[in-house]
N, C-alpha and C positions, 0 to 999 in steps of 0.2 A: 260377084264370085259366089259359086254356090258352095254351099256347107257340106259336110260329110256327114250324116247321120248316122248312127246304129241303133238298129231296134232287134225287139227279142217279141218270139211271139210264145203269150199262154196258152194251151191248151184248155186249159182248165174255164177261163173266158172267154177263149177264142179272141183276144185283143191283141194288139201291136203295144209295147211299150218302149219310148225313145229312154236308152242309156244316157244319162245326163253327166255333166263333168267328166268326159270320156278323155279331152285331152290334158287336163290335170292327171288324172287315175295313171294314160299311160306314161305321160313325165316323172311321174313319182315311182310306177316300176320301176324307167328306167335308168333313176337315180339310183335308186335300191343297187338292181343290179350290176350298175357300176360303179358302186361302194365294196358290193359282196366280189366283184371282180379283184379291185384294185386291194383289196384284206389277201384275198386268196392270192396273187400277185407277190404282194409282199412276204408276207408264208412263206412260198416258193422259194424266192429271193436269199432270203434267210437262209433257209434250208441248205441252197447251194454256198453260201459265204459270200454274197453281195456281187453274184456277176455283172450286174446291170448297175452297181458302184451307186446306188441310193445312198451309203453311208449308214445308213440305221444301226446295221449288226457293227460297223465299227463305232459308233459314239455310244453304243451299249456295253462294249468292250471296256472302251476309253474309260465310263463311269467305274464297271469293276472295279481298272486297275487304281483308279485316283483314290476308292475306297479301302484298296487291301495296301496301295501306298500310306494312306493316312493309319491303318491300322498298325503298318510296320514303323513308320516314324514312331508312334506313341511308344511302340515294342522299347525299340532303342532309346528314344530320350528319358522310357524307364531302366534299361541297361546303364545309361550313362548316369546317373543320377546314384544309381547302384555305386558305380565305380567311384563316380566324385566323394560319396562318405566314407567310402574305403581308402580314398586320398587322404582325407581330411585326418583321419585315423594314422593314417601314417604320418601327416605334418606334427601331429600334439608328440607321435614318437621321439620323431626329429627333433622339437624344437625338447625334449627331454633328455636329449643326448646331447641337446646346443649347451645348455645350461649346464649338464653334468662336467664336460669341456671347456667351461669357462667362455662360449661364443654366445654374442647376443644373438634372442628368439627371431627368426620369421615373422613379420609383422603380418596381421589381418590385411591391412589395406594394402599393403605391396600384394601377399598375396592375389588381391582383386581387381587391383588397378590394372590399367589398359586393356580393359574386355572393352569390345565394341568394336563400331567400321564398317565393312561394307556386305554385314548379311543379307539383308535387306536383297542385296543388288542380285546375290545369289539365291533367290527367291521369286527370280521375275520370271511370269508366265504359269504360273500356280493359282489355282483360286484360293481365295481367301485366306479359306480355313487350314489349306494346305501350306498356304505359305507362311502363316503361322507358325505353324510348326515347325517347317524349314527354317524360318529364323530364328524362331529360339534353341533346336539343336546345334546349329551352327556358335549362338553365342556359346551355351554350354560348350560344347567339343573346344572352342577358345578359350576356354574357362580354365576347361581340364588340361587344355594343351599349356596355358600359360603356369600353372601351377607343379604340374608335373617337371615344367624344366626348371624352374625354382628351386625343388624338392630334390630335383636329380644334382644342381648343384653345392646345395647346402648337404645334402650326403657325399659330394664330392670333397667340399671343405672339411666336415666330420671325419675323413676317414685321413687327412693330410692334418688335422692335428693332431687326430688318434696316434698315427702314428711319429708324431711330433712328442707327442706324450710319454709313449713309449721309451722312443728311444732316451728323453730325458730322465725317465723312471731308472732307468738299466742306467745310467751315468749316475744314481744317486745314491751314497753309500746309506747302506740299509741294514746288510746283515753284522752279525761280530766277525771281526777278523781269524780270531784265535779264542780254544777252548783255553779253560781258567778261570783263576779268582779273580773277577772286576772287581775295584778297589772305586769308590766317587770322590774323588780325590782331583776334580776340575774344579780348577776357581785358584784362589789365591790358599797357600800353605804354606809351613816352613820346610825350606829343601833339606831333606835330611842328609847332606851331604856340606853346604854351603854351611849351613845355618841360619839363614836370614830366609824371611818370606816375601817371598816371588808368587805371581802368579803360575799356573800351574797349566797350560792351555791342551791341555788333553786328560788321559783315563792309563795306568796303569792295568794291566791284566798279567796276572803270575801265575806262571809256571815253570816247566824245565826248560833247560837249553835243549834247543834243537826241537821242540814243538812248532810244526807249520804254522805258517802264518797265509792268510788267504784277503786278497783283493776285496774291496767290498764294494765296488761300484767298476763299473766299465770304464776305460780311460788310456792316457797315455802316460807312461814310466820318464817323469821331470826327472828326477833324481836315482842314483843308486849308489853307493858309497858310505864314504865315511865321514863326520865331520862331527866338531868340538861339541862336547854337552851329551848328544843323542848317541853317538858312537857309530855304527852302521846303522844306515838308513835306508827308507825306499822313499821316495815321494812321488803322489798317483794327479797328474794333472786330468779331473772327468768333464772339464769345458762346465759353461753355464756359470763360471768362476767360483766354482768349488775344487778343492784338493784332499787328498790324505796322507798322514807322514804315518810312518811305523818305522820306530826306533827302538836304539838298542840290541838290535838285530845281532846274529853269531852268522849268518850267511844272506846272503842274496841270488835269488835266482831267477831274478830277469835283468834287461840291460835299459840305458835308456833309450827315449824312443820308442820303446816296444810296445804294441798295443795290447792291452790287460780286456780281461773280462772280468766281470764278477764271480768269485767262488774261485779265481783261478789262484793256484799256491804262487807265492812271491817270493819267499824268506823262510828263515828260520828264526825261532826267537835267540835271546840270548844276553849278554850281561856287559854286554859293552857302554864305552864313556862313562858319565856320571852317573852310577848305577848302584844300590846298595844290595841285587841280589837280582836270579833269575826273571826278568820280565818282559812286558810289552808295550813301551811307548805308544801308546795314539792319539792319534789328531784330527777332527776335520775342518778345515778353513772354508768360508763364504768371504767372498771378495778381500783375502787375507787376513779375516777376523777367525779369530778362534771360537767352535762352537763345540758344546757341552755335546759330548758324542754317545751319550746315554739318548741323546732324543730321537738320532737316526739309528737305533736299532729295533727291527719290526719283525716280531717272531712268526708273523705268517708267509717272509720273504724268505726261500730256498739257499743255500748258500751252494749255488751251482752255478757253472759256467755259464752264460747267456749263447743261447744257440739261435741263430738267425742263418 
């Protein structure tokens, strides 16, 4: 088989010279330019949004989005991170309201017990680095979620003692019954009537007959009448197994039964039973023990009707 030759002539010598490695030289164009095609092609390609579905322009896409996902994860697992110290800030609140309340604190390790499970599983199909991150937001956000319902229900028991509190507070006689001369005169004395010495289980208070007399804790009206020793009485049942008597009383003006507030008028004072002159018998009992009624009197409590 015979060769193809190409020669070039000089002028200049007048000679023929044979082009050597002619079919290398034209393979290697036209490698060239079906590289500079297949660039140009692609170009193209792009340009249009991948009609001929090479995928390029979308795995170029894909990379973006993984990368401004990874930058938004990082966003939020610093938003959460935010929020969890602002949690945390609120559990030291709470657990200072527990203690104020008398309820034992929120422990650390409840707090953080049962984080974990199945992030992991919610992570699958992410690379790496991404799924990293998906799983520790995932823990976090369970972190936060587990703590928060915690928190929401240790402030649910907070506000159900509070008002546990409350209402005991408003059943505890606190103010004076009646304006007057308090005499300390609790304890044991000699009755200046009998002549022998008795205990003495309350506080006289003197004044005129017919000076009101006012409730001193929230409750219910045990007693109203008359009997030996005290003369007209009221007796205030406020639960919690405390009571109050006011004796000596010239009138009454509620019935039994009746539900009392604090500050509300009850009586009148006055000079009944064994009595050596205008005053005010009182009493407060704890589970029928008589206590020194100087100690539940607290001048920063209103002597006003309890309004709910």
């Amino acid at each position: 088989m015979k060769r193809f030759r190409l020669y070039t002539y000089s002028t200049d010598g007048l000679q023929l010279h044979e082009v050597r490695w002619l079919r290398a030289k034209t393979i290697s164009l036209g490698i060239g330019l079906g590289v500079l095609l297949f660039l140009l092609g692609i170009e193209v390609n792009q340009q249009f949004d991948d009609p001929v579905g090479l995928g390029i322009v979308r795995n170029a896409g894909l990379v973006s989005e993984n990368r401004a996902l990874r930058d938004q994860l990082r966003f939020m697992s610093g938003r959460i991170d935010r929020l969890q110290a602002t949690l945390a800030d609120v559990g030291d609140h709470g657990n200072e309201l527990r203690l104020r309340l008398n309820l034992p604190r929120l422990d650390e390790d409840v707090l953080q017990a049962g984080v974990g499970g199945t992030e992991e599983a919610s992570a699958v199909g992410f690379s790496s680095d991404v799924r990293g991150l998906v799983t520790d937001l995932h823990r976090t956000v369970s972190q936060a979620e587990r703590e928060l319902r915690l928190q929401t229900e240790s402030y649910d028991e907070v506000s159900r003692r509070l008002e546990t509190e409350k209402l005991r507070f408003a059943r505890l006689p606190a103010v004076k019954p009646m304006e007057g001369y308090y005499t300390k005169s609790f304890g044991m004395r000699l009755h200046p009537i009998l002549g022998i010495y008795r205990p003495h289980q309350g506080i006289d208070i003197i004044n005129d007959v017919g000076t009101p007399v006012y409730a001193t804790a929230d409750g219910t009206v045990q007693f109203a009448g008359r009997e030996s020793g005290l003369g007209i009485i009221v007796a205030i049942n406020h639960g919690y197994s405390v009571s109050t008597i006011y004796g000596h009383l010239s009138k009454t003006l509620v019935r039994q039964g009746q539900s009392i507030r604090r500050g509300q008028l009850i009586a009148l004072s006055g000079n009944t039973g064994l009595s050596t002159g205008p005053h005010l018998h009182y009493e407060v009992r704890v589970n029928g023990v008589a206590q020194n009624p100087i100690d539940y009197f607290f001048d920063d409590v209103l002597r006003v009707a309890s309004r709910r």
